[in-house]
Each structure stands twice: as structure tokens, then as C-alpha cells.
N, C-alpha and C positions, 0 to 999 in steps of 0.2 A: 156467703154474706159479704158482701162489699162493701163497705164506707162509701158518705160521700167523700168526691173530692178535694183535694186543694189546687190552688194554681200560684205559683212562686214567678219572679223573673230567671232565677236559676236553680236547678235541684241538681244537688251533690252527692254521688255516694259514695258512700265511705269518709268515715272520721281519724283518718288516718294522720300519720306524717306531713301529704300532700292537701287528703281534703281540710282540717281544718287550715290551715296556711290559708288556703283557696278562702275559705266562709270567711274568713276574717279581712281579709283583703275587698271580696267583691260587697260584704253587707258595711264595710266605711262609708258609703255613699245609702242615706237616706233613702233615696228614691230606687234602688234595687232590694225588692225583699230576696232571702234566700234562705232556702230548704235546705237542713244537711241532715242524712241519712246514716245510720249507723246498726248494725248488725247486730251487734255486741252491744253489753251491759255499759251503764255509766263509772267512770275511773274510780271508783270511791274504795279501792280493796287497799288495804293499808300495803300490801306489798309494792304495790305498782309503786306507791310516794317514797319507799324507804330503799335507798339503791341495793346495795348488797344482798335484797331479799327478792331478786328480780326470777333466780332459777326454780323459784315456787309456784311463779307463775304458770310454767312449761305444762302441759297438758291439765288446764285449769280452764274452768269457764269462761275466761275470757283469751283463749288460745282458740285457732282452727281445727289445730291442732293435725297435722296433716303429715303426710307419710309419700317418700317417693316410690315408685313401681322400684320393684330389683334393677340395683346394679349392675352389670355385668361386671364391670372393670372393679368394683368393689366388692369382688367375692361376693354375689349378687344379694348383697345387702341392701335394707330398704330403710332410707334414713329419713329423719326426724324435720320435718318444716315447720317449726313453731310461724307461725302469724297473729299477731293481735287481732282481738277483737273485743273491743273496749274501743272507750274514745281515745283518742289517740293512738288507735291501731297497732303497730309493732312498734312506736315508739313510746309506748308504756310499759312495753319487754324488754326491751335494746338493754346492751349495756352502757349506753350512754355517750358512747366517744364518738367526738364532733370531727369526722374528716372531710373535708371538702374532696381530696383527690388530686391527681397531678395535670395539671394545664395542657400535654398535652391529650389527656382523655378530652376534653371540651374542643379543642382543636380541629382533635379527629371524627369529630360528631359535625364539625361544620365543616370537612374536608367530604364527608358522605352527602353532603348536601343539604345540610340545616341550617341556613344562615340565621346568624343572629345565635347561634349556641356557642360559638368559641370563646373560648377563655377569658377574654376582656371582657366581653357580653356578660357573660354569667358573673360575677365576678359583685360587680355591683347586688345583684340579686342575694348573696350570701353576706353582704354586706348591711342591707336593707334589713334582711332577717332577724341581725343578731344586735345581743347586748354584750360584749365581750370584756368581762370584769375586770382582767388584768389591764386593760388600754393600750389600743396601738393603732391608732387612725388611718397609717397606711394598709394597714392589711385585714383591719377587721372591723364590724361596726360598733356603733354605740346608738343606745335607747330602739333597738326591735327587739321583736317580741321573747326572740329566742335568747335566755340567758344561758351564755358559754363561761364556764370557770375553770379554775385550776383546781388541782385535787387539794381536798382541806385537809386531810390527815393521812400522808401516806405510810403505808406501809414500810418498814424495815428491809424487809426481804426486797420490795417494788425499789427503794434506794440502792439495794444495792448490784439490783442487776442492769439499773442505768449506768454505774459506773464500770461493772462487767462488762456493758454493751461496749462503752468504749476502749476500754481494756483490750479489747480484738479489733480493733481501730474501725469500729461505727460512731463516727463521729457526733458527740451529745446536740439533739436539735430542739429548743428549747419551746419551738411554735412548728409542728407538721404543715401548716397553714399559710407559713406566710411566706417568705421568699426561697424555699426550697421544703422536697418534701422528705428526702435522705435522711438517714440518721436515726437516732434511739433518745428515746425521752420519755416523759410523760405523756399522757393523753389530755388535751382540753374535753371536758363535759357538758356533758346538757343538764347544767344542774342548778341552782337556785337554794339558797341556803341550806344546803346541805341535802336537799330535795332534788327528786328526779325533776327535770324542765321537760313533758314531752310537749309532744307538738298542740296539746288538748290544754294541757297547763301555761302552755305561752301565747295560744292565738287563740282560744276559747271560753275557758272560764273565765280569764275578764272581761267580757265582750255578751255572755250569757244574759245581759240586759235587754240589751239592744234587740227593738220594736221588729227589727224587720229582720232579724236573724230565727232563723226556724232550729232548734238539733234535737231530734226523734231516735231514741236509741231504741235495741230490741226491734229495730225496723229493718227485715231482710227484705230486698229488693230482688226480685223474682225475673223480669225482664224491663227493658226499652219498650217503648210506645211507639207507635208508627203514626204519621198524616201522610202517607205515598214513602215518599224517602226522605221525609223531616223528622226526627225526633222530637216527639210533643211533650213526654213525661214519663214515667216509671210506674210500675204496678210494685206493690209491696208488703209487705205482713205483718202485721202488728195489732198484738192483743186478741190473736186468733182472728183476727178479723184484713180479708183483702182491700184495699187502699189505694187508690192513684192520686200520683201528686202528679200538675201537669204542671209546664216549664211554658212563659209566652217567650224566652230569649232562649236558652240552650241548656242541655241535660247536660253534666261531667262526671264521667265514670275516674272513680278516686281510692278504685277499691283496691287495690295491689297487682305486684305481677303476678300474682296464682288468679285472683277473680276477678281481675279486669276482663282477660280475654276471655273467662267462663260467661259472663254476664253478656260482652259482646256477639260469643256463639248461641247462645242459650234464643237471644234475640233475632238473631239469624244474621251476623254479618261472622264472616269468618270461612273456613275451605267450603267448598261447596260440597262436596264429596262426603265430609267428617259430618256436616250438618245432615244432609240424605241419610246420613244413615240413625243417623238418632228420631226422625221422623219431623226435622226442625224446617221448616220453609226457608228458603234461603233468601234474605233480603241485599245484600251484597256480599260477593264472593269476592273475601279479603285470603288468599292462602297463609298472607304472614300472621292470622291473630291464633298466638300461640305457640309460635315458632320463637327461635331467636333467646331461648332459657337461658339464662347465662349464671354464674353464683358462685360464692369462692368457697373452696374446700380450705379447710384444716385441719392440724392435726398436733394432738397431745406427747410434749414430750416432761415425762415429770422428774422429781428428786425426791426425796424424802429430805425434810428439814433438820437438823441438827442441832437446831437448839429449841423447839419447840415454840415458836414465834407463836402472839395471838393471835384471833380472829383478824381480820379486817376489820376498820375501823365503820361505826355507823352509815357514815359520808360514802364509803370508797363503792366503786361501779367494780369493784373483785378486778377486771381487766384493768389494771393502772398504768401498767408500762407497755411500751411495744418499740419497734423500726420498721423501718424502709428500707431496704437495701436490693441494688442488682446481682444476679445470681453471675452475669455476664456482665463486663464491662462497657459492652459496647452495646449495650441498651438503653434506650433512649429515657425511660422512668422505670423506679423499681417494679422488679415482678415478686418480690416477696415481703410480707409483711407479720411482723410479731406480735401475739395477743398473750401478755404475759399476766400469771396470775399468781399471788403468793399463797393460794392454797389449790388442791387435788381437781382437776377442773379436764375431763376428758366429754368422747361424745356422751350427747345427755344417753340417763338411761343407766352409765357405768360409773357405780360410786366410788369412794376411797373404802381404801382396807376399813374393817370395822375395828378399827382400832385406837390408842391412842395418839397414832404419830400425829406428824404433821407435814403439808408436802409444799412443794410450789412448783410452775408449770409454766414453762413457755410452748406458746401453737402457735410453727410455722404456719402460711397461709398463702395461697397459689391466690395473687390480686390480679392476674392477667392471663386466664382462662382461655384456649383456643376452643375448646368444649363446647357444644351448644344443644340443648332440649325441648321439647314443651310440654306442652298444656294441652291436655284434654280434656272434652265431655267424658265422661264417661257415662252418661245417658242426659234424655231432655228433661230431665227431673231436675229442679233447681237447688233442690235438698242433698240431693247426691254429692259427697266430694269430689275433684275433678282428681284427673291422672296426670301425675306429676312425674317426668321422664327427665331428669338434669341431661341424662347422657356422662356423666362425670368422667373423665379420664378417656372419652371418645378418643380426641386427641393425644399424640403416643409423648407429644412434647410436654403436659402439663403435668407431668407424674415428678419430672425433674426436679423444679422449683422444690416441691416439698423435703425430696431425697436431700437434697442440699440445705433444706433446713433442719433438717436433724441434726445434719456434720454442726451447722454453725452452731445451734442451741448446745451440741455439746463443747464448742469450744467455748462459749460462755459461762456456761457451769465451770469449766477449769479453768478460773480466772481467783486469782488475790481475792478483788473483789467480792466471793460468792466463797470463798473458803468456809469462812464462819459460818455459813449458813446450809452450804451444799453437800450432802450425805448421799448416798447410794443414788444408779438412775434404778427410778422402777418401772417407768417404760421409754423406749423401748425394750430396755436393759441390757445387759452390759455383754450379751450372748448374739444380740444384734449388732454387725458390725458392716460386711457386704452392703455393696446399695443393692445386691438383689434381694440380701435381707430384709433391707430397711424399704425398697421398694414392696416387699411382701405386706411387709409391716403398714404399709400404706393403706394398701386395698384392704388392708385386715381392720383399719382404725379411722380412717379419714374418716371426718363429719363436714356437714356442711356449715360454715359461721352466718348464714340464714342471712343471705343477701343476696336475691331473685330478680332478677330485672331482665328487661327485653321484650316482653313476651308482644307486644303492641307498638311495635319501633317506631320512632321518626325519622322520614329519610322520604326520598324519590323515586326509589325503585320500586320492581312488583310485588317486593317481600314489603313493604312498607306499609303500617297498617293508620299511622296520622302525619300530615305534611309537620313543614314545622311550626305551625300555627296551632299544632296538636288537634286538629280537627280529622276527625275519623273521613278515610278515602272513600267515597262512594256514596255518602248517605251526609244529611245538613242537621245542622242544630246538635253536633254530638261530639266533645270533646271526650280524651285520654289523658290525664292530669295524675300522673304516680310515677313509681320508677320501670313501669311497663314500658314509657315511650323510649328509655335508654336505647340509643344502636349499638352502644357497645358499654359494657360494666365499668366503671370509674376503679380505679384503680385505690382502694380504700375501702371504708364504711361507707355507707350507703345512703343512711337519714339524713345529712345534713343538704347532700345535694338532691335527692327528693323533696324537700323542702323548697330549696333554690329553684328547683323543676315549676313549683306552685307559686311560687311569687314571680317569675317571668310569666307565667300563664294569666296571672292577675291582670296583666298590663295586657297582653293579646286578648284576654275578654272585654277589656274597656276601650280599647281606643275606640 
């Protein structure tokens, strides 16, 4: 049974991070209706709004809930890809901390041949974005959509491993954001009185009035529409029943780096080889859609607490504290970064002792990954999960970072500052010593902090699968709008410049 159709000036999918940015941006002007498309249920689960209650989320209805092929380099473990699916995509999951990244990652995306993406460029775009509580005109904005805060009630245990951080001379940096990204500190949030801010809560539900804005949740988009090699519109499902919305200006796929490039194979643009063989007609033989996986690993180093500190407070994202630091001196931006948490917090899946202690937790985190993966069909069924191949630890360089995060995390624990609170390690513990141990220990524990990008680059080359216009190579009317189009992973969290990604796209769909 099919519906009739709709006809939009733009139809979006995915309500994500990037798509709603994008709906919000392109439906300001009256005279462009637009269509946004969303997979997932509407935000309304009381966890998504309350921070600290975000790991409830994880293989819930509104998760993809998604699994990689075995490891190899990970004792051929198969780990966990949480992805939203809700409005606001994985940024109704996230833990909330706002990193833009280091300036030279933006640089080096318009040294590949992006112009118009280096540092200065973008830069304003993250500016445009946000509402930034604390105020500081030079480096951040005031009155967008996105409210960025400081943490309202932090933790005890989060105090006092900022002042540990510096204790071992990482020097306390008070903004990751604004004129350097080095150093230990707090995390700025995507938060709103005491409220998660995702991307759905800051460019959506105020804007849910507006005549010419369309958002159909529970609406899975199955493929692209063809007129020769223009993309006219989307087929899609909703309420059991199939549906075309057709596009008279351009389609944006906004779906993330897992189903961006699924949606783009599934349609037939993508290897020509990979499509053949799932029975898909090939409309453009793109090799790069689904190459180019890129994602940062972490890894759990914990203590048991010593004086039995409370929960986390209502407000706090659990991940309060973290740094930046080089593992090597003579590198140009940090390659390691800390997600620190003052309770028991390893790969999901593995809980704390069932008991009454209490623990806290810093995960080392490899932000400059030589490593790379993809994305597969794993049949022309649009229902099918696709095959998710990181490659993790491919490269024999990225195992380092971590090993050297362990040393540091424990020289922080042996710090004045952390005495009061720091009791036994219990992992790795205290029998782990060798970095071949603690290399073991790596493959034995790493998880991924679920930040995927790549899979649909921007660039010039034959791996390149949208110029920098983000319009897909080979085929018209069909933009890539998420953290798929990254050429190379931002050295950070990932949502904020996702975001940023959507608001430079705004401006390239309008002039």
C-alpha cells in the first residue's frame, strides 16, 4: 500500500545533531517548506531530558543499537555502537560535552582540499550555533540555538581530580574552546537549566510551529528516488504504510556515519562491486561510501572511593572532568584525551561490583586514530543492520596513546590532591604493570566513546564521496550533511562540530 505523496522544497533525513541544525536553519525563510524525517520515536522519555540518566538509554528504543563485526586487535571482541534514534539522534544520548576540537583538524580538512572548511571558516559557524552562558564574545557566541553551560553542581571527587590533573603539571584550562585546547578542566555542556540541550531541544521544538516546517517521526526512509541522475525524493515507512516525499530543490541525507552511507548503497551509489553483489543496481560507483570509519577508542581506568562520596548530582553529564594532553612533545595537537567520571563507568555491558562501595574513573582516549574501517550492506534489505568493521588498533601506532594513558591516570590518582578520596586501583589493578600488560589489558577492555565519522568524506580525490559543497560526486540534487562527510576525525567530541558541519551547509544550500 503506498500513500499519496508529498512534495517539500527540501526533505531531510535524519533528526539528528546535523538534521535538525539543517530544518531549522533552511525552514527561517518562509518561502522554503521543508520535510524532516526521523526513524525514531519523538524525545519525550524522561531520560533523554534528565542528564545523568542518559546510560539507560543504551540498547532502548530509541538506540540502533548496533554492534561491530569482531575485532581482531581487540581479542576479536564485538563492541557496542550506541546511535540515537529519537529526535535529536545521538545527541539525546551523548554525554553532553561541547568540544569544538583543535584548529589544526579544520586546517587539515582544507589542506585535503576543502576550501572554505579551515579553522577560521568554521569557526564563526560554532559561533552562530551557540548560546554560551558564562560570556566571552571572543570565542564563543551569544543568543543561538545551542545553550552551552558550565557544570551546575559538581562533584567532589570531579574537584578534585582537576586539581590532581594539575598536580602532575596539566596545566588547569578553564574554556577547551577558546584559545588553546591543552590542559585539564571542566567540560562546557549542552545543557539548559539543568536540562540536556540536544540538537532537537535547541533547533526544533521551538520552531515546531512553523507552517512550512514538516518533522514525521517513526518515518524509516528505505531509499533515494531517481529522475536519471537527479535525486527527486525519498520512499519511506510510516504507520505500515510506504510513502514518497519528493524534494523540487534537494534531498540531505543527515542520517549519521553508520546510515548515511547505508542509505546511499542501499540506493545504489557506492562500490560498484559491494552493490553487485547484494542484487542493488548501481547508480554511481562511488568506492569511498563507507570507507574512511574513523572513531576514538577508550579505556576504563578505576579506584574504589574512600569515603563513600554521593551520587552525582541531578545536573551533572556523570563525564564532568577531562584533558588534553600530548603523549609526545613534538606533536602538533594533543593525541589523548580524558573522560573522567566520579562513579564506576567502564565498556557498557560491564557493571560495578554489586556492592556497596563506591568508585571513580578516568578513560584515557586515543583522539587521533591512524586506524580506519567501514560500512557495509550486509544485504539490499533496508531492515537489515549494516556491518560495522572500525578496524580498531589496525594501525600498530594507536595502541600507544592509551598504554601511556594508563601510566598518567595512575600518576594522578597518586596525587595530594586525590588522597582523600583514592582507595585501591580495581582496574587495571595493581598486578598490571608492563606496557605489555597494560597493552593486554587494552585489547582486553577498550570500548569505543561512540564517535564515527568518515564514512562519506569531503575532499577531491577518488575516495571522496561529496566535494566541499557536500554534494554527493556523480549524481545532482543530493547532499551529505553529518559527521559522515569528516576526512579526517576532529580531535575531540564530536556533536558540537557536527552541528557546525549543519550550519555551514545552511549557507551552501542558500546562496
Amino acid at each position: 500500500m503506498t500513500h499519496d505523496n508529498t512534495t517539500h522544497d527540501f526533505v531531510i533525513v535524519g533528526a539528528g545533531s546535523a538534521g535538525c541544525a539543517l530544518a531549522h536553519r533552511l525552514s527561517g525563510s518562509e518561502d522554503r517548506d521543508v520535510l524532516l524525517l526521523e526513524a525514531g520515536e519523538p524525545d519525550n522519555r524522561e531520560e533523554i531530558h534528565a542528564p545523568p540518566r542518559f546510560p539507560e538509554l543504551y540498547s532502548s528504543a530509541v538506540d540502533w543499537d548496533y554492534h561491530t563485526v569482531p575485532q581482531s586487535e581487540l581479542n576479536d571482541r564485538q563492541l557496542y555502537h550506541p546511535r540515537g534514534k529519537t529526535l535529536g539522534g545521538s545527541s539525546s544520548l551523548n554525554g553532553m560535552i561541547y568540544i569544538r576540537g583543535h584548529p589544526s583538524d579544520y586546517d587539515g580538512w582544507a589542506k585535503l582540499g576543502n576550501d572554505g572548511w579551515g579553522y577560521d571558516d568554521i569557526v564563526p559557524y560554532f559561533k552562530r550555533a551557540e548560546h554560551f552562558e558564562p560570556g566571552d564574545g571572543e570565542y564563543h557566541g551569544e543568543g543561538g540555538p545551542l545553550n552551552v553551560a558550565e557544570q551546575v553542581e559538581p562533584h567532589p571527587v570531579s574537584e578534585a581530580l582537576v586539581e590532581a590533573m594539575a598536580e602532575v603539571g596539566i596545566d588547569h584550562n578553564p574554556d577547551f574552546n577558546a584559545d588553546g585546547q591543552a590542559g585539564g578542566g571542566f567540560y562546557h555542556l549542552t545543557q539548559k537549566d539543568g536540562e540536556r540541550c540536544s540538537s532537537a531541544a535547541a533547533y526544533i521544538t521551538p520552531v515546531l510551529d512553523r507552517s512550512n516546517l514538516t518533522v514525521e517521526t517513526e518515518a524509516k526512509v528505505t531509499s533515494v528516488r531517481f529522475d536519471g541522475d537527479r535525486a527527486v525524493g525519498v520512499e519511506y515507512e510510516h504507520d505500515g504504510t510506504t510513502r514518497t516525499a519528493e524534494a523540487r530543490e534537494e534531498v540531505i541525507l543527515s542520517a549519521g556515519a553508520i546510515n548515511s552511507p547505508q542509505l546511499l548503497m542501499l540506493s545504489g551509489i557506492g562500490p560498484a562491486d559491494h552493490l553487485q553483489d547484494h542484487g542493488i543496481e548501481v547508480r554511481a560507483d562511488r568506492p569511498g561510501v563507507g570507507r574512511n570509519l574513523q572513531d576514538h577508542l577508550k579505556l576504563g581506568v578505576v579506584y574504589e572511593q574512600t569515603d563513600g562520596q554521593p551520587a552525582p548530582a541531578p545536573t551533572s553529564n556523570v563525564v564532568e572532568t577531562g584533558c588534553f594532553v600530548r603523549t609526545d612533545d613534538d606533536l602538533p595537537a594533543p593525541d589523548l584525551q580524558f573522560h573522567n567520571a566520579p562513579v564506576y563507568l567502564l565498556e557498557h555491558g560491564l557493571g560495578a561490583p554489586d556492592d556497596d562501595r563506591t568508585f571513580f574513573t578516568m578513560m584515557p582516549t586515543q583522539i587521533r586514530p591512524e586506524s580506519s574501517g567501514t560500512v557495509r550492506l550486509a544485504s539490499g534489505d533496508p531492515h537489515d543492520s549494516p556491518v560495522i568493521d572500525p578496524e580498531y588498533l589496525s594501525a600498530d601506532s594507536d595502541i600507544e596513546p592509551l598504554v601511556e594513558g594508563v601510566k598518567l591516570a595512575r600518576e594522578i590518582a597518586d596525587t595530594e590532591a586525590l588522597a582523600p578520596y583514592c582507595g585501591s586501583e580495581v582496574h587495571p589493578g595493581s598486578d598490571v604493570t608492563s606496557d605489555e600488560e597494560i597493552r593486554e589489558f587494552v585489547r582486553k577492555h577498550a570500548s569505543t566513546v561512540y564517535h564515527p565519522v568518515g564514512t562519506c568524506k569531503m575532499g577531491d580525490d577518488e575516495m571522496a564521496v561529496v566535494d566541499d559543497t557536500l554534494r554527493v560526486r556523480g549524481v545532482n540534487g543530493l547532499r551529505v550533511v553529518d559527521a559522515s562527510v569528516m576526512p579526517r576525525i576532529v580531535g575531540g567530541n564530536t556533536n558540537a562540530p557536527t552541528i557546525a558541519i549543519a550550519e555551514k551547509a545552511a549557507d551552501l544550500l542558500t546562496v
